[in-house]
C-alpha positions in Angstrom: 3.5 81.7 -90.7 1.0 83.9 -92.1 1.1 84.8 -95.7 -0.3 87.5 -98.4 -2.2 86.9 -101.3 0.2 85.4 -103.6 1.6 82.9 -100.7 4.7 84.8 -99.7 4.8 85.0 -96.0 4.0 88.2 -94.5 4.9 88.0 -91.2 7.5 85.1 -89.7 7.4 84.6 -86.1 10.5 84.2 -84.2 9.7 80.7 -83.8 8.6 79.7 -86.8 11.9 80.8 -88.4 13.7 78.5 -85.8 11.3 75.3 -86.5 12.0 75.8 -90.2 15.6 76.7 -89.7 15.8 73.3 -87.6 14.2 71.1 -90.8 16.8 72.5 -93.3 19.4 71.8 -91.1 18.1 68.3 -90.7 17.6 67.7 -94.4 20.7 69.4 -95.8 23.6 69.8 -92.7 23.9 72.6 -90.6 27.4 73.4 -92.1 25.9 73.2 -95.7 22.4 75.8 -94.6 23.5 79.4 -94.3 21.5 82.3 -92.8 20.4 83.6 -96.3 18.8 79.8 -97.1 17.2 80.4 -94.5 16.1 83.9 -95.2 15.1 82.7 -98.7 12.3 79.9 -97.6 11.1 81.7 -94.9 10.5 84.6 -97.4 12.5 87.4 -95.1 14.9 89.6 -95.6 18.7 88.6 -93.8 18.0 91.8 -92.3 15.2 90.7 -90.8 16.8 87.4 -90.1 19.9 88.7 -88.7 17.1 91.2 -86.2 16.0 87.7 -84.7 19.3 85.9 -84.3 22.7 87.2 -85.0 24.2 83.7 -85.5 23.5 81.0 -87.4 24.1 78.8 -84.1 21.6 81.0 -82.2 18.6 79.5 -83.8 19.5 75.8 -82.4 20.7 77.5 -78.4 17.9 79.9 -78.1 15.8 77.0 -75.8 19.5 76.4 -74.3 19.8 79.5 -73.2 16.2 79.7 -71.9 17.8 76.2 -69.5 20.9 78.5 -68.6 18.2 81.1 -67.3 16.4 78.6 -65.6 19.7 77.5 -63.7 20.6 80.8 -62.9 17.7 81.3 -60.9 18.0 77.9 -59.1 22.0 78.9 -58.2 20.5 82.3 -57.1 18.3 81.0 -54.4 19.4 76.8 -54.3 17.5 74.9 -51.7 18.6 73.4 -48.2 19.3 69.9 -48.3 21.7 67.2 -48.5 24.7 68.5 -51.0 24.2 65.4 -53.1 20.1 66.3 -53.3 21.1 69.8 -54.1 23.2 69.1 -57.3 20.7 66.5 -58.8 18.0 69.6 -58.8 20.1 71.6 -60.4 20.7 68.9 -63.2 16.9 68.0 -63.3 16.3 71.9 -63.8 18.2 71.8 -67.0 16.4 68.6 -68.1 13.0 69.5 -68.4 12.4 67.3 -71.5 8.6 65.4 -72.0 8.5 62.2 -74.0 6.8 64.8 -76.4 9.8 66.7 -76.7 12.0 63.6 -77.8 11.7 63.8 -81.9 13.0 67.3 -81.8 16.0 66.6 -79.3 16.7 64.1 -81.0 16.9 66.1 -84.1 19.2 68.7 -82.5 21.3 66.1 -81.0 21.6 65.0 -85.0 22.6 68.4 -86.1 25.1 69.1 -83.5 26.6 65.5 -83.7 27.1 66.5 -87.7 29.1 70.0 -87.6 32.6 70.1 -85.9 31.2 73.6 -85.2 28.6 73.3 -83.6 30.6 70.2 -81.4 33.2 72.7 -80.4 30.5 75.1 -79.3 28.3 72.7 -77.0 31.6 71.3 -75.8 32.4 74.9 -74.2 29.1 75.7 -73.5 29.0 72.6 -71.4 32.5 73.0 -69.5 30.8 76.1 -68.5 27.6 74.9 -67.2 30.0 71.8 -65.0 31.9 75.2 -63.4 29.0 76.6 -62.3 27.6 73.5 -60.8 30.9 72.4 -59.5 30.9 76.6 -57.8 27.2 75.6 -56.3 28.6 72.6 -54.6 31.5 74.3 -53.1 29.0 77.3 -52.0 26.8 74.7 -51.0 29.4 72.7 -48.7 32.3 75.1 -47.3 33.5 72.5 -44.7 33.9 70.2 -47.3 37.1 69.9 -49.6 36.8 71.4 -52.3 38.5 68.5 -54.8 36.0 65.8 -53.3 32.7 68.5 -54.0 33.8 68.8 -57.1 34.4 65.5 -58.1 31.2 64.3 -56.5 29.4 67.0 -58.9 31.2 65.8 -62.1 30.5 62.4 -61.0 26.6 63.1 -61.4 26.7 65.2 -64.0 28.8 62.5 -66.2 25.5 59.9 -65.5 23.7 62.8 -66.4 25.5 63.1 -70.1 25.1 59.4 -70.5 21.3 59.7 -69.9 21.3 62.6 -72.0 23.0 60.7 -75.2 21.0 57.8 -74.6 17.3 59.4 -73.8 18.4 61.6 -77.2 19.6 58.5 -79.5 16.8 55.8 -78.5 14.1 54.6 -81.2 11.5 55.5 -78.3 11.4 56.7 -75.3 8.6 56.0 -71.9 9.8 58.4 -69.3 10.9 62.3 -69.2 14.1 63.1 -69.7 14.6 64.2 -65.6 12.7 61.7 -64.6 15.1 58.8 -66.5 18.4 61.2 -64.8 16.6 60.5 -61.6 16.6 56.9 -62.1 20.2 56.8 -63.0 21.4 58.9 -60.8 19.5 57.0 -57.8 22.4 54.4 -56.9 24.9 56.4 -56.5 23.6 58.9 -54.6 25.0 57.4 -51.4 27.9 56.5 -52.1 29.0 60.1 -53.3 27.2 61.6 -49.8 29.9 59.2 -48.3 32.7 60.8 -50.3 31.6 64.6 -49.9 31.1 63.5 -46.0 34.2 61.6 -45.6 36.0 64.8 -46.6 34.8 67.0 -44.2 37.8 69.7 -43.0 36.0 70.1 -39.8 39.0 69.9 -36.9 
């Protein structure tokens, strides 16, 4: 953030404003920080704030939505392979979490965790990540039934939750965040090939 003479920032980055946005939620609650407290210490206008995100919630998604874009472009063009292969890379794609990155995810995970808001929210947003990965499968595997796709593809995506909460709530953490989903998911990866295979409608 640079700043002007008498240490009132002149310029705010897009970034910065979503760093500082993050501590104040951290420190105070995200239901108890509004946009203009946010406006206020970054030294900006709401207009200007409300030019860079036009929800409060929008500063905590925006690297969400950057995941959503990423999965996009894997469903666009997924790769051949075994269906159950093909599903774990789309859940890896959306993973993409160093051991750096674990403070900060672990913050967010916080913040959402404390506002019924922002539990509703990820809730919906994550019902409609599982549809389109549960649509991929089916593309993915025609001959297959369709209830047995999809419930191998919840199947690794719940493992993949449970990673998720428990990569984001330990003290400290010695592997990536895809490459501990990997790990996890490794076992039963036969055993759900079995299932989608044993359901074949082939006549």
């Amino acid at each position: 953030m640079t700043t002007t003479g008498a240490g009132r920032p002149a310029q705010t980055s897009h970034a910065e404003l979503r760093e500082l946005a993050m501590a104040m939620f951290a420190e105070r609650g995200y239901d108890d920080t509004s946009l203009a407290d946010v406006a206020r210490a970054a030294g900006v206008s709401r207009t200007t704030l409300f030019s860079y995100v036009p929800a409060k919630r929008d500063l905590l998604w925006e690297e969400h939505d950057e995941r959503d874009r990423r999965l996009e472009r894997y469903l666009a063009a997924p790769p051949d392979g075994e269906l159950v292969e093909v599903l774990v890379g789309a859940l890896l794609v959306i993973a993409r979490y160093d051991c750096a990155d674990h403070r900060r995810f672990a913050s967010r995970a916080r913040i959402v965790g404390g506002s019924p808001e922002l539990r509703a929210y990820s809730a919906l947003r994550t019902a409609e990540l599982a549809e389109r990965i549960v649509a991929l499968a089916r593309l993915h595997s025609p001959l297959l039934a369709p209830d047995a796709v999809g419930d191998v593809a919840r199947a690794l995506m719940a493992i993949a939750a449970a990673t998720i909460e428990d990569w984001g709530r330990s003290e400290i953490v010695t592997e990536d965040l895809d490459v501990a989903i990997r790990r996890r998911v490794a076992p039963f990866l036969a055993p759900l090939s079995a299932v989608a295979d044993g359901s074949s409608t082939r006549s």
